[in-house]
N, C-alpha and C positions, 0 to 999 in steps of 0.2 A: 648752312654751316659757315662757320666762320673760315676766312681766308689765308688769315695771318696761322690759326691755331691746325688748317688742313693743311697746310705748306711744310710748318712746323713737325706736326705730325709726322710726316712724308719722309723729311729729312734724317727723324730721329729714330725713324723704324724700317729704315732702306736696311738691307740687309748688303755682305760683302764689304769689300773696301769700295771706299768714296773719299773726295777730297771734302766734299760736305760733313759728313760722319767723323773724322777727323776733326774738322773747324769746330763743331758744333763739344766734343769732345774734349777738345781744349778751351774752350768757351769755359764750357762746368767747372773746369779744373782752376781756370783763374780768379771766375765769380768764387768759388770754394775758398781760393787761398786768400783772396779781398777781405771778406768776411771774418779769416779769421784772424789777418791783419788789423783789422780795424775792431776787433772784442777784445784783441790783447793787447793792442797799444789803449783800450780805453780801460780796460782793466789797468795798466800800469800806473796812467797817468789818475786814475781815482784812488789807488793803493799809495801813491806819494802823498796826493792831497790830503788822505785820513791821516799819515803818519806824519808830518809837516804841521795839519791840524791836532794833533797828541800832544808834537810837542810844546806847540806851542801853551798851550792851554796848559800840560802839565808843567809849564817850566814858570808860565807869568799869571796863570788863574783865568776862570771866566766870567769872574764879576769884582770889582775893584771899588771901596769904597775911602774916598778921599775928602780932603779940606776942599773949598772951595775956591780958595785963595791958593796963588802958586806965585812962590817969589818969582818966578821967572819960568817964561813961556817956553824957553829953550833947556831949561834943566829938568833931566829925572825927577828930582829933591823937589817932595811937594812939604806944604806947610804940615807940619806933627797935629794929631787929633787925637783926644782922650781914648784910651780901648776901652773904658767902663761906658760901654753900651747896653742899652736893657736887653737888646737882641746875641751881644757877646756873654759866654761861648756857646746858650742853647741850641742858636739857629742851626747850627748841623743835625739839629735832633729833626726838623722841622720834615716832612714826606712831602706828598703830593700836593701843589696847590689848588683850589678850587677856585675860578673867577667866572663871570658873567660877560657877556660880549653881543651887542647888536650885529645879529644878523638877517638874511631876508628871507620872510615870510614866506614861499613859491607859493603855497595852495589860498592862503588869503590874498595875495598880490594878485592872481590870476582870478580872481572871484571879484575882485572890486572891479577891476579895469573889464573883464567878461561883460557886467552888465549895464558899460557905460554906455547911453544911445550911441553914439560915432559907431564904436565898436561892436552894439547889433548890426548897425545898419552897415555894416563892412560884411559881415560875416551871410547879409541877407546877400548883399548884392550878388559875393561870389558862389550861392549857392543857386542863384537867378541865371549867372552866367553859366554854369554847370549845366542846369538845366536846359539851357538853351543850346547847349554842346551834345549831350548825351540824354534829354530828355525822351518825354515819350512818343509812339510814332504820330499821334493825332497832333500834337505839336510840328511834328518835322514837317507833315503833310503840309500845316496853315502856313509856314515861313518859309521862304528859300533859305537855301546851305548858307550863301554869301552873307542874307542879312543876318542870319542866325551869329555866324561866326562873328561879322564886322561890330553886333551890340552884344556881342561874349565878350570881344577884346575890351570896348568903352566899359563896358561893366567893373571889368577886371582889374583897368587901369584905375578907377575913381578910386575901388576898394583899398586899391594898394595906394594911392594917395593919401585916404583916409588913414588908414593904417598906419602909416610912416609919419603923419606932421600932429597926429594923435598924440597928449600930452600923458604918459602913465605914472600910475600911483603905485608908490615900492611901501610894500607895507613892510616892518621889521617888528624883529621881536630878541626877546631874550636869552640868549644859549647859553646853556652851565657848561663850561668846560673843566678840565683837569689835567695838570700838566703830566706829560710822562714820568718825569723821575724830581726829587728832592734835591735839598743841601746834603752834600757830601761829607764834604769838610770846611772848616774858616780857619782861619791862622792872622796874626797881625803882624807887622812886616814893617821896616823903615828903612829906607833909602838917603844915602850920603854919598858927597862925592866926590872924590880926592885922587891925589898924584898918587903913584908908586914910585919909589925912590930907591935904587940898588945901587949897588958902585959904580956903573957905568951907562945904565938906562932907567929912562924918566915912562912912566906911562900912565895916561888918565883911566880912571876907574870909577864905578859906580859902586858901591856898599852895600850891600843888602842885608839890614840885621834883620834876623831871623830869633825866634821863643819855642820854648819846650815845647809847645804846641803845632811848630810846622812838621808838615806833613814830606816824609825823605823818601815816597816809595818809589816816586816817577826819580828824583836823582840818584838815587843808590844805585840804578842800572846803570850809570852813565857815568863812573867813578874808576877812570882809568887807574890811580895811583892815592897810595894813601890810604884815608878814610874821611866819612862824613862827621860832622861837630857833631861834639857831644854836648848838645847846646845846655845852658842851666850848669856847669860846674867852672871850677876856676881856668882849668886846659882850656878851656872852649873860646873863654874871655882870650886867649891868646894866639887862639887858632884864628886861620883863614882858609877860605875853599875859591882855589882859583879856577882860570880855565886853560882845559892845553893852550891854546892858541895865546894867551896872556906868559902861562910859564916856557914856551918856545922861546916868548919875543926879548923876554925877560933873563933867560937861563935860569929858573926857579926849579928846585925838586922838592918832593917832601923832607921838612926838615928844616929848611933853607928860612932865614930873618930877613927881614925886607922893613923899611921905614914907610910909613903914607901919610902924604900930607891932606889936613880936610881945611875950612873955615868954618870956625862957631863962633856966632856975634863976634864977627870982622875981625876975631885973633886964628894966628893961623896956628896948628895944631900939629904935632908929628904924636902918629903911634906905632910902637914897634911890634909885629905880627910874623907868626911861625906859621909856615906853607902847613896846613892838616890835609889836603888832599887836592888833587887838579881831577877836575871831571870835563868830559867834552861830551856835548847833545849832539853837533852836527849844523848847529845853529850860526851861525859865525857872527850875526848881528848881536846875537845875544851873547857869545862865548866873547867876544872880545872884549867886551863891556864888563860885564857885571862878575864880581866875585861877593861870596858869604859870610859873614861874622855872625857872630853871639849879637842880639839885639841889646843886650843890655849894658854893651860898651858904649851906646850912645843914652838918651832922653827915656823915663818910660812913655810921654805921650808917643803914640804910635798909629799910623797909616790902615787899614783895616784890610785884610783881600782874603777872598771867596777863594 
């Protein structure tokens, strides 16, 4: 019997008070409460990452399709690209994808490399050396223990040399796969980016014009005050969607006129814009930055996002 687990036993099944029975008793109760320390802190800390990853993804997209050219490496404001795409607006209609992918073979990789000589002549050896171990008794009789064992081990060694500087053949083949899920939705989107100008504070801002076609369902939850554009009518062209942290810094409410300045081919620009709504995500890189306009206060070539 085992020593560690007959000791164990002893201690766990002593009967009356003991200071063992005790120890051993509060042993359980802390390994107990570790455990469940460390399911709920990792449950937390996976419960932030999924909602941290929602938002992000619901606030800026999971696939972005842009110019290739960027005036500049440090700005938002990518170069404008046509939206008449052949793939604009059907691609959301689009399901599952089907693609192809080399992978590897197991049952023909094992069958090449199987009948390679090295690789018989490994598989003889250690089956020589075996024999020489646990063979039979007419064997044991003809060879002593010593030699038997000392040309088991040489055998064994060569095998596993062979074995190991042995060059193997990966065979691969073709696998259909299918993605889990489809295009959801697309939407086209433009980015500009200018001062906010109020009576007594300046602040830089990113633009984001937004088309009848974006998708409000992920920011409508996140719309402290106000309401979201009515993007496509004449109010909309005058509305703006800022963020708390923008209308704090600013002293902005719904209602409220505000000037911004942008650049378009090197003239500088003022346009005057009515607060339509402040919403906060939680995001503070992205809430300080960016507020929303009607896209068609700017160009229609437009920026394309998934």
């Amino acid at each position: 019997m085992n020593l560690e687990f007959l000791i164990a036993k002893r201690l766990g099944s002593a009967s009356g008070k003991s200071f063992s029975r005790s120890i051993l008793r509060l042993s359980v109760v802390a390994i107990a409460l570790s455990m469940m320390v460390m399911i709920l802190a990792t449950s937390i800390v996976s419960g932030f990452k999924n909602t941290i990853s929602d938002k992000i993804f619901g606030f800026w997209g999971h696939i972005h399709i842009t110019s290739s050219y960027s005036p500049s490496s440090y700005a938002f404001e990518t170069s404008p690209m046509n939206a008449h795409q052949d793939f604009y607006p059907s691609v959301d209609t689009v399901g599952r994808v089907s693609y192809n992918m080399q992978t590897t073979d197991w049952a023909d990789t094992f069958i090449i490399n199987i009948l390679q000589p090295n690789i018989l002549l490994s598989i003889f050896l250690l089956i020589l050396s075996s024999l020489l171990l646990f063979g039979p008794e007419f064997l044991k009789r003809r060879i002593k223990k010593s030699s038997r064992a000392t040309l088991a081990i040489c055998l064994t060694a060569i095998s596993t040399i062979m074995l190991l500087t042995h060059e193997y053949q990966i065979s691969e083949k073709d696998t259909h796969y299918e993605t889990k899920g489809g295009i959801r939705h697309i939407q086209y989107y433009i980015h500009k980016e200018g001062i906010i100008k109020t009576k007594d504070q300046i602040e830089g801002i990113v633009l984001r014009g937004v088309g009848e076609d974006y998708d409000w369902e992920f920011l409508q939850q996140y719309i402290s005050e106000g309401s979201i554009l009515n993007t496509g009518s004449a109010e909309a062209e005058k509305g703006i969607l800022i963020s708390e942290t923008t209308a704090n810094r600013l002293k902005l409410k719904p209602g409220d006129n505000f000037l911004i300045y942008f650049v378009k081919e090197d003239n500088s620009l003022a346009r005057k814009f009515k607060v339509q709504g402040i919403y906060k995500t939680g995001l503070e890189e992205y809430d300080k930055r960016f507020a929303l306009v009607d896209i068609f206060l700017y160009i229609s070539p437009a920026t394309i996002i998934f």
